[in-house]
MARDO-449324 format. One record per residue (C-alpha): y, x, z; residue in three letters. Coordinates in steps of 0.001 Angstrom, whole numbers, plus 500000, padded with zeros to 6 digits. Last residue first. Example, Ala and Ser with C-alpha at 12.3 -4.5 7.8 and 13.67 -1.06 7.14 Angstrom:
BEGIN
498940513670507140SER;495500512300507800ALA;
//
This chain:
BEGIN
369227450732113670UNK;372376453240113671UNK;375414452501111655UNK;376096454935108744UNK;375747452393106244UNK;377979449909108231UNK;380904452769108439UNK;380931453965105301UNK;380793450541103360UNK;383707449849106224UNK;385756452936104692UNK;384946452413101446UNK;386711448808101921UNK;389680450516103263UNK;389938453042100791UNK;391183450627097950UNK;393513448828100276UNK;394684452217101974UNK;396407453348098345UNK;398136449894098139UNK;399632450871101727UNK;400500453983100803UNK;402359452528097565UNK;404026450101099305UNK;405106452919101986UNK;406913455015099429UNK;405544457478096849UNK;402271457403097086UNK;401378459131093293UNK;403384462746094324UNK;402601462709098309UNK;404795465536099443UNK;407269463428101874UNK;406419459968101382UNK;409048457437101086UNK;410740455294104213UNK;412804451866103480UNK;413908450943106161UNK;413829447797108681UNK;410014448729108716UNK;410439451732111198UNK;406211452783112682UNK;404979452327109122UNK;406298455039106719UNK;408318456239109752UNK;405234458458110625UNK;405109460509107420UNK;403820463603108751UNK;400581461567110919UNK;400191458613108382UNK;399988462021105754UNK;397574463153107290UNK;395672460067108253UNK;395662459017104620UNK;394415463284103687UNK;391527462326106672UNK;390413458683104605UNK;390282460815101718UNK;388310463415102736UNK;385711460578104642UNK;385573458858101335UNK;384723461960099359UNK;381780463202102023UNK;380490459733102421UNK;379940460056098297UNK;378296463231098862UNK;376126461601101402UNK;375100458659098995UNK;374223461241095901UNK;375148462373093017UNK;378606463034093650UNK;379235466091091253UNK;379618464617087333UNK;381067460971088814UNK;383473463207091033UNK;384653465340088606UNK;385462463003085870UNK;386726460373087674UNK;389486463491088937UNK;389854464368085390UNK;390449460804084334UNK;393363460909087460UNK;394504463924085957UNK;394956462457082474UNK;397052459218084052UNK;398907461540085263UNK;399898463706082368UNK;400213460500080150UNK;402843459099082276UNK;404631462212082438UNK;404259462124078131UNK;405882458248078414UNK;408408459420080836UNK;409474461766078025UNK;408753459857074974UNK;411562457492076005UNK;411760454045073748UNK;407499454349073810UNK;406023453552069995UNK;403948456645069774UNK;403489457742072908UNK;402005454713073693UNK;398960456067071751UNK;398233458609074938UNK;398347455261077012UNK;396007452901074906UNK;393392456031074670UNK;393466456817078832UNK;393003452736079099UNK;389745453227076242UNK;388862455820078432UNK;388553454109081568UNK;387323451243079986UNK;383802453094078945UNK;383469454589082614UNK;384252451568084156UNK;381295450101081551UNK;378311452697083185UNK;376349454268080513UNK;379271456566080582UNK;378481458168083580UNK;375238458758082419UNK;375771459874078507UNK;377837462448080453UNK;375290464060082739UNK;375331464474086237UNK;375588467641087218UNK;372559469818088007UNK;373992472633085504UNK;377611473408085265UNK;379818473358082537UNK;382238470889083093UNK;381914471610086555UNK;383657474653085972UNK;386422473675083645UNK;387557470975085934UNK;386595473067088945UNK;389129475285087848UNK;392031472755087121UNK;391158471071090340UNK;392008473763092555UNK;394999475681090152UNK;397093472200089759UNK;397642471442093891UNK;397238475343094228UNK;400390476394092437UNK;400513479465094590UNK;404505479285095239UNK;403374475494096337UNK;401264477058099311UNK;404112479934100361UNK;405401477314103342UNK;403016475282105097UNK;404032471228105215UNK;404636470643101223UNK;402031473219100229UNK;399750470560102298UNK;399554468159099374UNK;397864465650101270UNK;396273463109098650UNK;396015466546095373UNK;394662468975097949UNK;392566467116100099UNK;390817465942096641UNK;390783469567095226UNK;389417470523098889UNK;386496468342098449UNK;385491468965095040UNK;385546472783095607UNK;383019471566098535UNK;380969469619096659UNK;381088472121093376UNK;379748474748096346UNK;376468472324096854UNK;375715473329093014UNK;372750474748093730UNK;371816473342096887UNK;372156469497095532UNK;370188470520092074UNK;367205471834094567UNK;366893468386096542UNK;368337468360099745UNK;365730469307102917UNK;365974472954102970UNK;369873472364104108UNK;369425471386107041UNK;370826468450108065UNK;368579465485106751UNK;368498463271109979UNK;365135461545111313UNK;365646458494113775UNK;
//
């Protein structure tokens, strides 16, 4: 069996913007971990905004990505934005403009995330690369948060985790990775 590790063998567009990869990486480990909530002086830094933020405006710009008229070719992409659009006009009739503006702010950074990865995960391997980060930031916080699952006569929340907030919404969060994670595993199987 032949394996693609050096780095001569991705295409050119891979090599160049191979760094977006990685920047995409640790914004992702960043925002399902949130480690400035385990190692003091990370928060001060404002890294879980500052990392993806960046690459945002970076990979916005970049060459090799993929381009926009792609991703939106694709209807998920088209009803992602018309579910960002019916959110930012709830603004306008919400009781409490307040939690309505949060509600906007992270439904925003989750389009940003889409964003990001369907511009810099153009290929199978890079898409292995996001699962795998996100299946290590679940057994993360599994490993700080042990009480999430290992007491079930309470009611145990997340510590540093700002979308999985309690164990229902950790669990909810492994339902979508699980199937990525056995898509990963049988492609990865050797014949």
């Amino acid at each position: 069996m032949k394996t693609r590790h050096a780095t001569t063998d991705l295409p050119k567009t891979e090599q160049q913007t191979r760094h977006l990869y990685w920047w995409l990486l640790l914004a992702l480990a960043f925002e399902y971990a949130r480690p400035g909530s385990w190692i003091p002086g990370i928060d001060a830094l404002h890294l879980n905004s500052l990392i993806p933020l960046s690459l945002l405006v970076v990979s916005t710009f970049a060459k090799g990505m993929r381009p926009a008229r792609e991703i939106f070719a694709d209807p998920i992409a088209k009803w992602m934005v018309v579910f960002l659009s019916l959110v930012v006009l709830s603004v306008f009739h919400a009781a409490v403009t307040e939690y309505t503006v949060e509600t906007i702010t992270e439904v925003l950074g989750r389009f940003f995330l889409f964003w990001m990865i369907a511009r810099i995960t153009t290929s199978t391997a890079r898409i292995h690369g996001v699962i795998l980060t996100l299946l290590v930031a679940h057994i993360f916080l599994l490993a700080m948060n042990p009480s999430v699952v290992l007491d079930p006569t309470s009611r145990h929340y997340i510590q540093g985790a700002t979308f999985l907030g309690d164990g229902n919404d950790f669990a909810l969060s492994l339902c979508i990775l699980l199937p990525f994670c056995i898509e990963l595993a049988l492609s990865t199987r050797v014949k």
